[in-house]
Steps between C-alpha positions, in 0.01 A plus 500: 500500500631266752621595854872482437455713195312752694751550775769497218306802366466675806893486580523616145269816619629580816879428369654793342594409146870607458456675153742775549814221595374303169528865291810594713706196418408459074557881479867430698602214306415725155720783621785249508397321128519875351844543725609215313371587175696801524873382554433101478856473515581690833222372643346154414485365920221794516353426188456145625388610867232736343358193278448313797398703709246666198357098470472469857279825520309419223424150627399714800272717312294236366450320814375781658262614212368141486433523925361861448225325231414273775436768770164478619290833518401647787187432481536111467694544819231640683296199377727258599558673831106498559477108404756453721316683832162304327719160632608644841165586542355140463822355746418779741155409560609133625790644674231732724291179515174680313324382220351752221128453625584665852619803312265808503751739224756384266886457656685808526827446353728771637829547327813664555895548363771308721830703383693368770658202661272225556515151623530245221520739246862561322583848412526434169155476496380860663455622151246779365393680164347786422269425217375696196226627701741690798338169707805392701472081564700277753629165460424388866156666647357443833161282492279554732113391409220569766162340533160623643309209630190553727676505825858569454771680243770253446804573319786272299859694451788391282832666344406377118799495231363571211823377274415138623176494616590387875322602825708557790497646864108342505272636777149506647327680731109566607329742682123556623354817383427659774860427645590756169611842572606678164590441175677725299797635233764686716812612530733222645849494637738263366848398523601283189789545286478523096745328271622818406604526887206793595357461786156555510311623781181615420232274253107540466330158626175341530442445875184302659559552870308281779432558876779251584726741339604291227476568134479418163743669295667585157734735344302641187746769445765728559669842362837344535428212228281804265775655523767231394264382244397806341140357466128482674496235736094352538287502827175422335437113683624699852209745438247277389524269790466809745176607348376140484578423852405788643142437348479193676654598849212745438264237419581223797586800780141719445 
């Protein structure tokens, strides 16, 4: 599959397909044909309305079970989604001026949901889903990979949209090991606004913190967007990277 046809796919995902509107309209426009086919003489205008408004819906129908065939499955998406961090991976390590060799572990993608407004990105594109599997996915995610090199832990940051396969809001930052103070999952205050208009407050993020008192972070989670999506949001990468970097703080600080 080519790229366009992929992100065609994913907006098919991630858009809702408007099935009921399809069944509302061809079961309308039938209630007026039978209104007609009862008195045609009294009342041949709504007899005519409820034809074309019955072909419209129908026309409708199709179209929609012809998308719904194309609708990728969740899994795919999580494929695509993990190609698609496989390719920020390979720009990040340029961007933090490493090459693979100097690496001691694997990058550490770390990914969250952005539900909220963001530079560059249009609103029409803060979409989720919540899959088959109660898994709830985001459209836009934030990016962040980290690398482990002998001396330092250097980190690349971007605001991905998945729809269209664009990095934005790019960032780097690097930090000597011993200048590391924690790294964690916490609780996390926040102040951004949903498109439902919710504020939300509160969020569980991934948080390196350094001496400096700056910090690496990313919003892995919330019970304000379980709650409006009804599903199980994932923190897996979050916790992986804390037990991975941990291990080596452990390593380069005995």
């Amino acid at each position: 599959m080519d790229a366009q046809k992929k992100r065609d796919a994913l907006r098919l995902y991630f858009a809702p397909l408007k099935l009921r509107y399809a069944i509302g309209l061809l079961a309308l426009g039938i209630i007026g044909i039978v209104v007609f086919l009862t008195d045609p003489n009294d009342l041949g205008v709504c007899g005519g309305i409820g034809l074309l408004i019955a072909f419209v819906g129908l026309l409708l129908l199709l179209s929609v079970l012809n998308k719904k065939r194309r609708v990728p499955g969740d899994a795919q998406v999580d494929d695509w989604f993990q190609e698609d961090v496989g390719k920020i991976v390979e720009k990040a390590l340029n961007k933090v001026g490493l090459t693979e060799s100097q690496l001691v572990r694997e990058a550490i993608p770390v990914t969250g949901p952005i539900f909220w407004g963001t530079h560059g990105v249009l609103s029409d594109d803060l979409l989720w889903k919540k899959g088959k599997d109660e898994i709830v996915r985001f459209s836009v995610n934030r990016v962040t990979i980290i690398f482990l090199s002998d001396f330092l832990l250097a980190a690349y940051a971007c605001d991905f949209n998945f729809l269209k396969g664009v990095s934005l809001n790019e960032s780097t930052q690097e930090y000597h090991y011993r200048d590391v103070v924690s790294v964690s999952t916490q609780e996390d205050s926040t102040s951004y606004t949903l498109p439902t208009g919710v504020s939300m407050v509160h969020s569980q993020a991934f948080r390196l913190s350094v001496a400096s008192g700056e910090a690496i972070k990313v919003t892995i989670g919330a019970s304000k967007l379980a709650e409006i999506t009804g599903g199980t949001i994932l923190t897996t990468s979050a916790e992986k990277a804390v037990q991975v970097i941990r291990t080596m703080l452990r390593e380069k600080k005995s």
